[in-house]
MDTraj code that builds the backbone (N, CA, C; nanometers):
import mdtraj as md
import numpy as np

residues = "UNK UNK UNK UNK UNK UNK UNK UNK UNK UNK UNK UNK UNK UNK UNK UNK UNK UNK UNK UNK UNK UNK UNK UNK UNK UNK UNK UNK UNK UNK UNK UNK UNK UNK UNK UNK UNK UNK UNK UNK UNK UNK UNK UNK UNK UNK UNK UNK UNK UNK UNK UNK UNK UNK UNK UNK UNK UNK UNK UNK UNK UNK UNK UNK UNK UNK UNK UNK UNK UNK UNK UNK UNK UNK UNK UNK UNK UNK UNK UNK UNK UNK UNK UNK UNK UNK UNK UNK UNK UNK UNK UNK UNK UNK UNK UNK UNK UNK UNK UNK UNK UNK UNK UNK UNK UNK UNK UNK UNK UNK UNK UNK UNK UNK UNK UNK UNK UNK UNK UNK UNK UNK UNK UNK UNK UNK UNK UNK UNK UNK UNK UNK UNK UNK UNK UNK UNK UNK UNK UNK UNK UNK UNK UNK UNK UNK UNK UNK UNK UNK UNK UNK UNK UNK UNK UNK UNK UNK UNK".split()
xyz = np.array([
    [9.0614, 12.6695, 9.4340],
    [9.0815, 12.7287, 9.3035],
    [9.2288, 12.7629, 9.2815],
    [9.3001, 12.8059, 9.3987],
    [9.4397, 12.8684, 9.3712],
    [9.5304, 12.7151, 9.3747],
    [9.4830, 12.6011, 9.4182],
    [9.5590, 12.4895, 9.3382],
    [9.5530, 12.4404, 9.1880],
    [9.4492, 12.4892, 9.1535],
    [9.4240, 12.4900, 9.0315],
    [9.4980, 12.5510, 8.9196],
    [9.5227, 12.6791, 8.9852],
    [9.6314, 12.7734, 8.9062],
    [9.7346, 12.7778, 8.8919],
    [9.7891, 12.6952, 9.0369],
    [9.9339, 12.6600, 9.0366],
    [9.9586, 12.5437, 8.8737],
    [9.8920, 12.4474, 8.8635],
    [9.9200, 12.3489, 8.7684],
    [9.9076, 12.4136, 8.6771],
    [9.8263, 12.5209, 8.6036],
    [9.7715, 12.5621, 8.5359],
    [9.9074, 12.6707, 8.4566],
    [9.9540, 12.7433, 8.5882],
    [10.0724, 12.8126, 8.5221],
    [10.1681, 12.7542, 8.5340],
    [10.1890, 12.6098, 8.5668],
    [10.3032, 12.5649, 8.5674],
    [10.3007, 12.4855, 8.4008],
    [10.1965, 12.4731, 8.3617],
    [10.1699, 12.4390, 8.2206],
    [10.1765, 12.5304, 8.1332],
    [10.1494, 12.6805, 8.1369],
    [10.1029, 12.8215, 8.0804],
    [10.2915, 12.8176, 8.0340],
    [10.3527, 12.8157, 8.1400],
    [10.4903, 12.8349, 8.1602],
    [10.5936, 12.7260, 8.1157],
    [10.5437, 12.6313, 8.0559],
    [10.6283, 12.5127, 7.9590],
    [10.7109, 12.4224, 8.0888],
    [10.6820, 12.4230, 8.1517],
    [10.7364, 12.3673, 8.3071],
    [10.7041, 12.2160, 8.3057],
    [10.5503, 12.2480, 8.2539],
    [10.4705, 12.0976, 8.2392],
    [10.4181, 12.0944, 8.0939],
    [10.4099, 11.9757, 8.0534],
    [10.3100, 11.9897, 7.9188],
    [10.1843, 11.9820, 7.8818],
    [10.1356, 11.8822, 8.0111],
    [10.0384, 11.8926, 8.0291],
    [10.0088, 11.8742, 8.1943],
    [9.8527, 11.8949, 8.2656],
    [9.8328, 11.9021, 8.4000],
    [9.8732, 11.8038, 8.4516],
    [9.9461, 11.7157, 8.4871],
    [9.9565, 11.5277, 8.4907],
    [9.9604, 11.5210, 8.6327],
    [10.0418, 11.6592, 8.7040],
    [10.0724, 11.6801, 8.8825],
    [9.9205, 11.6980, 8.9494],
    [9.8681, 11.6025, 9.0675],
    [9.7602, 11.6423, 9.1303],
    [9.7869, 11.6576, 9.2317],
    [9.8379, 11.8211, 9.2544],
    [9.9039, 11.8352, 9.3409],
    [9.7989, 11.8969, 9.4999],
    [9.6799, 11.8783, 9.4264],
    [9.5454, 11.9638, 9.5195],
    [9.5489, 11.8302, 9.6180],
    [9.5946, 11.6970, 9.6034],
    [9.5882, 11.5879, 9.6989],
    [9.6858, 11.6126, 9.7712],
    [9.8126, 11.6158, 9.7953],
    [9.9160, 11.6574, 9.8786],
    [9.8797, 11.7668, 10.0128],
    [9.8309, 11.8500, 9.8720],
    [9.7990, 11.9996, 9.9618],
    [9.6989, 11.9174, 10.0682],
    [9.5668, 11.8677, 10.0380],
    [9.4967, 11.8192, 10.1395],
    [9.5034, 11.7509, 10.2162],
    [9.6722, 11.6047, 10.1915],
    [9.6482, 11.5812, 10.2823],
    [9.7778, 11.6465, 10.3951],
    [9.8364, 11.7703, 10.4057],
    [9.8883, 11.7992, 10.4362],
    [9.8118, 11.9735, 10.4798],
    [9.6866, 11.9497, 10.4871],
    [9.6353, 12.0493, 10.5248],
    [9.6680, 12.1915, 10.6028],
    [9.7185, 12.1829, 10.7208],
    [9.7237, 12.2407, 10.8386],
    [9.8830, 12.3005, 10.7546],
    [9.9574, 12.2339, 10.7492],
    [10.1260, 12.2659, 10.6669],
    [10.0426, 12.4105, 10.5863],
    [9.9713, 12.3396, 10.4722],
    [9.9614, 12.4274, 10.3758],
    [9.8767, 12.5516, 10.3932],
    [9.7863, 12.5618, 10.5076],
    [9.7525, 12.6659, 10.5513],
    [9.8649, 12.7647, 10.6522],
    [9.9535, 12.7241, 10.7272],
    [10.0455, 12.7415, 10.7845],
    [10.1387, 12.7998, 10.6640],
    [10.1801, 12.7711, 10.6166],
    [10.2904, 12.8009, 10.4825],
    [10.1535, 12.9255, 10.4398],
    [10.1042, 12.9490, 10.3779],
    [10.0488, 13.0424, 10.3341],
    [10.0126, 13.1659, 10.4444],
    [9.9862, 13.1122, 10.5840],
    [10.0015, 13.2194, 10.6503],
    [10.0842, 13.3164, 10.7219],
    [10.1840, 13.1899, 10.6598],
    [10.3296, 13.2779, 10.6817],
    [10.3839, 13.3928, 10.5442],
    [10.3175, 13.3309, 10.4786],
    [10.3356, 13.4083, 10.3581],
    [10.2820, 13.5342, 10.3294],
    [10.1678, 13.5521, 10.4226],
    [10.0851, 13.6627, 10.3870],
    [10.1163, 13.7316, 10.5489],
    [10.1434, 13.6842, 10.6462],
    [10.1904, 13.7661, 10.7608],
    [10.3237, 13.7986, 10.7650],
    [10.3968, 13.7582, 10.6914],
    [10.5693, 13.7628, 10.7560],
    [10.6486, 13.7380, 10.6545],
    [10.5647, 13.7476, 10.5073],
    [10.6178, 13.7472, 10.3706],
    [10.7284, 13.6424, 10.3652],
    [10.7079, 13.5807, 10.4477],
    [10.7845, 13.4302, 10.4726],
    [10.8044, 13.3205, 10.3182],
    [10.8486, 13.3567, 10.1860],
    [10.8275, 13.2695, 10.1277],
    [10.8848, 13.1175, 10.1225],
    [11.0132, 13.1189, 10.1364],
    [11.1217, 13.0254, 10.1331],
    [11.0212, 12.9086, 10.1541],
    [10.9374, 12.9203, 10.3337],
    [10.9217, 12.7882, 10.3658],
    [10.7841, 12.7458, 10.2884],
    [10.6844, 12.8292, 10.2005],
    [10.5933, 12.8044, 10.1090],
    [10.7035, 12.6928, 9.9955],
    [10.8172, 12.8180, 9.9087],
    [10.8155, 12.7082, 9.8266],
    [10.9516, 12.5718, 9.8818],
    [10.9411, 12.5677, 9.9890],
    [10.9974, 12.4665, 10.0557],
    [10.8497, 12.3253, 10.0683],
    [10.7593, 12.3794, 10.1168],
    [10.6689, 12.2652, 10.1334],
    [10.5939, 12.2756, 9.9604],
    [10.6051, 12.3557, 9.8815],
    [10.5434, 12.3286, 9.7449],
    [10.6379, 12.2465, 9.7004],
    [10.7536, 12.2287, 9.6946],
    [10.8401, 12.1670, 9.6307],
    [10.8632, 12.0290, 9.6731],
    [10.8333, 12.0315, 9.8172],
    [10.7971, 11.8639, 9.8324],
    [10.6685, 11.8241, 9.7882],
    [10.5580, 11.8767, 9.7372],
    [10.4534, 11.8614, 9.6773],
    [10.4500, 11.8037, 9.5550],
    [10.5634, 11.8676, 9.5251],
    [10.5799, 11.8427, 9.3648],
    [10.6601, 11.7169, 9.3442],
    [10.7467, 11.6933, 9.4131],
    [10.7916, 11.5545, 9.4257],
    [10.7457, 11.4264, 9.4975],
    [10.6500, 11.4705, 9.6085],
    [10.5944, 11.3673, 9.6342],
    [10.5010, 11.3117, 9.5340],
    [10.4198, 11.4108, 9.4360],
    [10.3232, 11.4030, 9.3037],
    [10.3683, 11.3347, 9.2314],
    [10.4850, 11.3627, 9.2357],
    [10.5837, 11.3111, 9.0880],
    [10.6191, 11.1827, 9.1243],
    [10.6375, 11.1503, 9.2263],
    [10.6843, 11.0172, 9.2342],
    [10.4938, 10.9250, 9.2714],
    [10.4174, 10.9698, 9.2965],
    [10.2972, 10.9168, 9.3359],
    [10.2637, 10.8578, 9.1714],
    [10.2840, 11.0133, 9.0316],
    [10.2428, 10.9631, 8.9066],
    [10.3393, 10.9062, 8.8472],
    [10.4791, 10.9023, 8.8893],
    [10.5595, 10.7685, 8.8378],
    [10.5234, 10.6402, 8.8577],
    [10.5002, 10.6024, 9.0141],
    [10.4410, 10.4692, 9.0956],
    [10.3340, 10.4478, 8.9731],
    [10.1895, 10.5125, 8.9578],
    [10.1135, 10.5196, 8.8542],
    [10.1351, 10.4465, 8.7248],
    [10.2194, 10.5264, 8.6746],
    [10.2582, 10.4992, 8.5502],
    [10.3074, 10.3286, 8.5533],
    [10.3684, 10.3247, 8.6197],
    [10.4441, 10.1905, 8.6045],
    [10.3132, 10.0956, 8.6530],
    [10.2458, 10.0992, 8.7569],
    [10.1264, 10.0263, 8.7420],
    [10.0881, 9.9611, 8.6188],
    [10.0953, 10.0752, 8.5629],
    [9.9608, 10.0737, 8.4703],
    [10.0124, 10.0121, 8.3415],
    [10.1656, 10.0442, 8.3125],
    [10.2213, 9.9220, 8.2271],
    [10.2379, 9.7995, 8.3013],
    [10.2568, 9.7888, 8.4190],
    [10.2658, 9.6165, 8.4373],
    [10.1461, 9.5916, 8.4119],
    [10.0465, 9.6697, 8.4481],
    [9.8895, 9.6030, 8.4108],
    [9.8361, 9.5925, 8.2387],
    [9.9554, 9.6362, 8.1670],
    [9.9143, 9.6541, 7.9855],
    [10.0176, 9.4850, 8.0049],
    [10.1010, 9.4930, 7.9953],
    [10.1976, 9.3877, 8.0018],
    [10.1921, 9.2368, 8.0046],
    [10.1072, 9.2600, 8.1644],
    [10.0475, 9.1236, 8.2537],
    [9.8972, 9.1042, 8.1758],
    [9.7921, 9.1823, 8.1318],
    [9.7016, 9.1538, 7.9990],
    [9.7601, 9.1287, 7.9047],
    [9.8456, 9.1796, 7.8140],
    [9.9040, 9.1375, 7.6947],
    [9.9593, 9.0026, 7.7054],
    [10.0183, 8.9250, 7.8017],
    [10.1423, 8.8032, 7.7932],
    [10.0097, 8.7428, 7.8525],
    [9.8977, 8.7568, 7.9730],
    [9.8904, 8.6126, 8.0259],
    [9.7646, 8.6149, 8.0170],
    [9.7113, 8.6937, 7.9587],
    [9.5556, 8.6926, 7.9275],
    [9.5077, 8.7027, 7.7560],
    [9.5230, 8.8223, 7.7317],
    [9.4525, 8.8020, 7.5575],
    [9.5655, 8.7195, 7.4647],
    [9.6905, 8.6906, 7.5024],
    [9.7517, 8.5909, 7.4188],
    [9.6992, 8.4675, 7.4103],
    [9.6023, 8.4157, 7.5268],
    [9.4883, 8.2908, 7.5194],
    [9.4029, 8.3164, 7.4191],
    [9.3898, 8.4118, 7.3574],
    [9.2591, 8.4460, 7.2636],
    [9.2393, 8.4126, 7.0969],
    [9.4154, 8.3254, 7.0790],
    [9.4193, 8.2719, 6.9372],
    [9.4318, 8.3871, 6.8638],
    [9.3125, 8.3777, 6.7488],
    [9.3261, 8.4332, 6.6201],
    [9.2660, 8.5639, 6.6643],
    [9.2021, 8.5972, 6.7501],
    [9.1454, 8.7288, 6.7989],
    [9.2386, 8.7712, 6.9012],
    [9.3817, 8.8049, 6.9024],
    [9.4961, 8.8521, 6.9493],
    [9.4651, 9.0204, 6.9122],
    [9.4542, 9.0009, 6.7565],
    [9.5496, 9.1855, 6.7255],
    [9.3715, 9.2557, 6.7724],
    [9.2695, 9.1857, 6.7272],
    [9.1376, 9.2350, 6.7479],
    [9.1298, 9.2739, 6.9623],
    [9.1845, 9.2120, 7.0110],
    [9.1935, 9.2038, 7.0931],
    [9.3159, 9.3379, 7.1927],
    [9.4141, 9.3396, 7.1266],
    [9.5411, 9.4274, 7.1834],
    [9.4278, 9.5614, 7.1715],
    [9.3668, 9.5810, 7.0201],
    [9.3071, 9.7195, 6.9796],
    [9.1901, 9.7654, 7.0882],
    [9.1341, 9.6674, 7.1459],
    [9.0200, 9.6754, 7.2595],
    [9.1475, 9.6755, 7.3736],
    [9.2218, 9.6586, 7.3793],
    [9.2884, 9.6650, 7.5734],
    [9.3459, 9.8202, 7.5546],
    [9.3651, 9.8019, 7.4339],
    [9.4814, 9.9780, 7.3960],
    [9.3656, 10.0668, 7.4248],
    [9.2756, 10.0647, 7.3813],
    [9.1509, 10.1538, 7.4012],
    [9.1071, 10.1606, 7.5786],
    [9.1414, 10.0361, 7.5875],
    [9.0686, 10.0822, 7.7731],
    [9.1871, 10.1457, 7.8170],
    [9.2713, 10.1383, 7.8157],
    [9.3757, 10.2498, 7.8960],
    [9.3233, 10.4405, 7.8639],
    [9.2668, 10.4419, 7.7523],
    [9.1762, 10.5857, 7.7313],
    [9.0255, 10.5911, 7.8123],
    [8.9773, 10.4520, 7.7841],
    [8.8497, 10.4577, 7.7695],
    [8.7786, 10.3436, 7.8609],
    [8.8063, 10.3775, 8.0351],
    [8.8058, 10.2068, 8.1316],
    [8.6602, 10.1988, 8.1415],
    [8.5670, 10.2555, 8.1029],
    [8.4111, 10.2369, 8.0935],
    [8.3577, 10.2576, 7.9693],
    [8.3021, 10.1306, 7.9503],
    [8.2735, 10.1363, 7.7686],
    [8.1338, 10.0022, 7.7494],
    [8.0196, 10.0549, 7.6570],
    [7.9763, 9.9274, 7.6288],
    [7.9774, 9.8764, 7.4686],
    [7.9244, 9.8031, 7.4401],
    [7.9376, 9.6952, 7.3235],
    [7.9844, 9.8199, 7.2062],
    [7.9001, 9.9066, 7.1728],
    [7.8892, 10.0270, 7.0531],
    [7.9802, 10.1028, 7.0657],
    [8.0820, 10.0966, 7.2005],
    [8.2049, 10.1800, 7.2627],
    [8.3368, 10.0510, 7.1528],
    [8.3455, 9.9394, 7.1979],
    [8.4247, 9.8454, 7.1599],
    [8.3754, 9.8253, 6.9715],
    [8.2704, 9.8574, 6.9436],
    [8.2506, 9.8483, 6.7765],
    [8.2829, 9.9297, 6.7326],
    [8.3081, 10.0288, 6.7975],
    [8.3546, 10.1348, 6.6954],
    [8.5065, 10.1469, 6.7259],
    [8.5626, 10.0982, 6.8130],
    [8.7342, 10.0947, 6.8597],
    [8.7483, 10.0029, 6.7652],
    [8.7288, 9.8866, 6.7597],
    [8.7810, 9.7858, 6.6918],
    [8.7299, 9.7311, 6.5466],
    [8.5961, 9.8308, 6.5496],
    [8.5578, 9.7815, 6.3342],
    [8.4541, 9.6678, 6.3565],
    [8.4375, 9.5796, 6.4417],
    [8.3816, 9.4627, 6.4750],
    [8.1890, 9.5361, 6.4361],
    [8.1472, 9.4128, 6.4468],
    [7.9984, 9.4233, 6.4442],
    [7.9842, 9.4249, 6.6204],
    [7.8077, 9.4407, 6.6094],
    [7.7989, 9.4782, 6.7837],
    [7.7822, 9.3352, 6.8141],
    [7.7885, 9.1751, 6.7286],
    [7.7428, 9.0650, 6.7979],
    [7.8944, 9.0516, 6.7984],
    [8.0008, 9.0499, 6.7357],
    [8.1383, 8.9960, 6.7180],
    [8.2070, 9.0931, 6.8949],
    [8.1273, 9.2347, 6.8683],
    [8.1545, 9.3107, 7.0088],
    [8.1721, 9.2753, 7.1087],
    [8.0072, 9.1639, 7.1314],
    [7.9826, 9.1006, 7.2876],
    [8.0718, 8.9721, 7.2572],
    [8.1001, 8.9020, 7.1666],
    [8.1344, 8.7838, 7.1970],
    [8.2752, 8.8497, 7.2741],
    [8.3386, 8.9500, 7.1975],
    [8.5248, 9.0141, 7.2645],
    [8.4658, 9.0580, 7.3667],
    [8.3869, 9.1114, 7.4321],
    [8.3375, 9.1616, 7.5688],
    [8.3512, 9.0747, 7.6895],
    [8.2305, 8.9365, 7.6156],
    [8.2345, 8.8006, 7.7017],
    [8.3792, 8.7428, 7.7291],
    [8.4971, 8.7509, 7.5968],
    [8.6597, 8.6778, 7.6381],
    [8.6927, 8.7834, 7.7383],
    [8.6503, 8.9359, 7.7416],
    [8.7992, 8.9971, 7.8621],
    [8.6694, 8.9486, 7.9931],
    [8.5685, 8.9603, 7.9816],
    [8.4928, 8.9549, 8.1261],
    [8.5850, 8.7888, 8.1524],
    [8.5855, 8.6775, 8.0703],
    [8.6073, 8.5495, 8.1235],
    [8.7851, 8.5418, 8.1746],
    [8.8460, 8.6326, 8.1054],
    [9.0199, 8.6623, 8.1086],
    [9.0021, 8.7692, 8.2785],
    [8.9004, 8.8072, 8.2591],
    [8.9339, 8.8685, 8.4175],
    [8.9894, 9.0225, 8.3688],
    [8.9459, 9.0499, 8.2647],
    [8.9970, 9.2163, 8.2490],
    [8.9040, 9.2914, 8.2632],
    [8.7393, 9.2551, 8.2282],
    [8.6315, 9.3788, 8.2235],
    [8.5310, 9.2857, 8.3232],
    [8.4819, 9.3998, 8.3770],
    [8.3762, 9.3223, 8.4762],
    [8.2616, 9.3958, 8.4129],
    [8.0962, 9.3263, 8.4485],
    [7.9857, 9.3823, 8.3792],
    [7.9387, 9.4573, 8.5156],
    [7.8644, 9.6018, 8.4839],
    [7.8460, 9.6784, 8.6122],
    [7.7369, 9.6669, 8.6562],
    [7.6387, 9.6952, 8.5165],
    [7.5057, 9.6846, 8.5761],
    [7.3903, 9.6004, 8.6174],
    [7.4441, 9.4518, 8.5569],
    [7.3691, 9.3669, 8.6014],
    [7.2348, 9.3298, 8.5405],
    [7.2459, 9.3794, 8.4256],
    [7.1017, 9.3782, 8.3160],
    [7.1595, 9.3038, 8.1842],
    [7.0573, 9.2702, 8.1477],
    [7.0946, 9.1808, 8.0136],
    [7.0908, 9.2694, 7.8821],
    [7.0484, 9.3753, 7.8759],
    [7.0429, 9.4908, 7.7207],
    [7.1611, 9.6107, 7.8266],
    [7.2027, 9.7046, 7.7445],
    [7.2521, 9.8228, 7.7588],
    [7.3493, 9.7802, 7.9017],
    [7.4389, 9.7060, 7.8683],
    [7.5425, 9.7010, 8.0013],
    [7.6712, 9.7686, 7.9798],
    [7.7257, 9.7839, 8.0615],
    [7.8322, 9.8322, 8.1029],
    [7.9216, 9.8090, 8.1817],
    [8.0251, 9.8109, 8.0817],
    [8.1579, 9.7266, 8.1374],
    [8.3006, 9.7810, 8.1747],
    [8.3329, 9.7411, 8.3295],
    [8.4524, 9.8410, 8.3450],
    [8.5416, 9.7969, 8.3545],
    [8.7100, 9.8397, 8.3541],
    [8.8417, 9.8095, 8.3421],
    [8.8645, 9.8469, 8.4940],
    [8.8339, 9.7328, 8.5763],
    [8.8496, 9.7918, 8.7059],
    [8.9551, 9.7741, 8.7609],
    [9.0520, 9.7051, 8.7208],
    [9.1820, 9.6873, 8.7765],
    [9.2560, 9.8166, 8.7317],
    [9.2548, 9.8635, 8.6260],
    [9.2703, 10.0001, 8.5774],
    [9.2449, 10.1132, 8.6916],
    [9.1415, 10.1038, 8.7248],
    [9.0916, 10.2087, 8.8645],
    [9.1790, 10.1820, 8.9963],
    [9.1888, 10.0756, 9.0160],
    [9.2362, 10.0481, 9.1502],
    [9.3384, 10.1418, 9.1677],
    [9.4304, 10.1019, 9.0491],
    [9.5553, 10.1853, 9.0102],
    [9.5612, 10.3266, 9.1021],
    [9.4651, 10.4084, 9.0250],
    [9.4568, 10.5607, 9.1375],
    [9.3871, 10.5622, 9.2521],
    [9.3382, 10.4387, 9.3207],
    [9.2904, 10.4343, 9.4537],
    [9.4004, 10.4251, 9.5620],
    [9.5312, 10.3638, 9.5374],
    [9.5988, 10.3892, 9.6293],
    [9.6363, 10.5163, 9.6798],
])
top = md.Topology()
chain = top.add_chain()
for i, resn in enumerate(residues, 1):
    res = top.add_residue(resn, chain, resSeq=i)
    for name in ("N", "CA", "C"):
        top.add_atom(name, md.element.get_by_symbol(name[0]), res)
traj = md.Trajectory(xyz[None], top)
């Protein structure tokens, strides 16, 4: 909970604008540090070396959601130039469905009709081009009510 608060007042406090630092991963995997740093803090009012290891927290974060970020435009980029530009006259219908999965990486047909204005048959046919372009994979494996994810999108925060 008290990692929670850290982001929380670091946002309260105009520091951040919004929560974007996940900084509760650092802390964990640096466990033993961050219990150590806090028990120095509360035995020996030791702060320095707390915000000595918070502050590499914050930069290791920061550079983890920079790495991120840039992912995730080469992955808007590398869809835009070498995939839905194959798609002809269903280009701009097309950008409006990829712009949407960067919000929205799990979506089915009635998710994409209402992003893009389309009917729900014009839906599946744009569903069927990113599944065949290699952008959406189908999850569930049923022929009514499927669901389709932007999984290269995910990978992104698996590293």
């Amino acid at each position: 909970m008290g990692r929670l608060l850290i982001t929380l007042y670091l946002v309260d406090n105009a520091v951040l604008k919004k929560p974007v630092l996940y900084l509760s991963d650092y802390f964990e995997k640096n466990r033993t540090e961050y219990f150590d740093c806090l028990s120095q803090v509360r035995e020996k009012n030791e702060l320095s070396r707390w915000l000595i290891f918070f502050m590499k927290g914050v930069i290791a974060t920061s550079q983890s959601s920079i790495n991120s970020l840039q992912a995730i435009l080469e992955l808007k980029k590398e869809c835009e130039e070498n995939r839905i530009y194959l798609l002809g006259k269903r280009i701009k219908v097309a950008k409006v469905l990829l712009d949407y999965l960067f919000q929205q990486p799990v979506l089915d047909a009635e998710d994409v009709s209402k992003a893009t204005g389309l009917s729900l048959v014009s839906s599946y046919k744009l569903l069927n081009d990113f599944i065949t372009k290699g952008i959406l994979k189908e999850a569930t494996g049923f022929k009514r009510n499927r669901i389709f994810l932007f999984e290269e999108y995910f990978t992104i925060f698996k590293k």
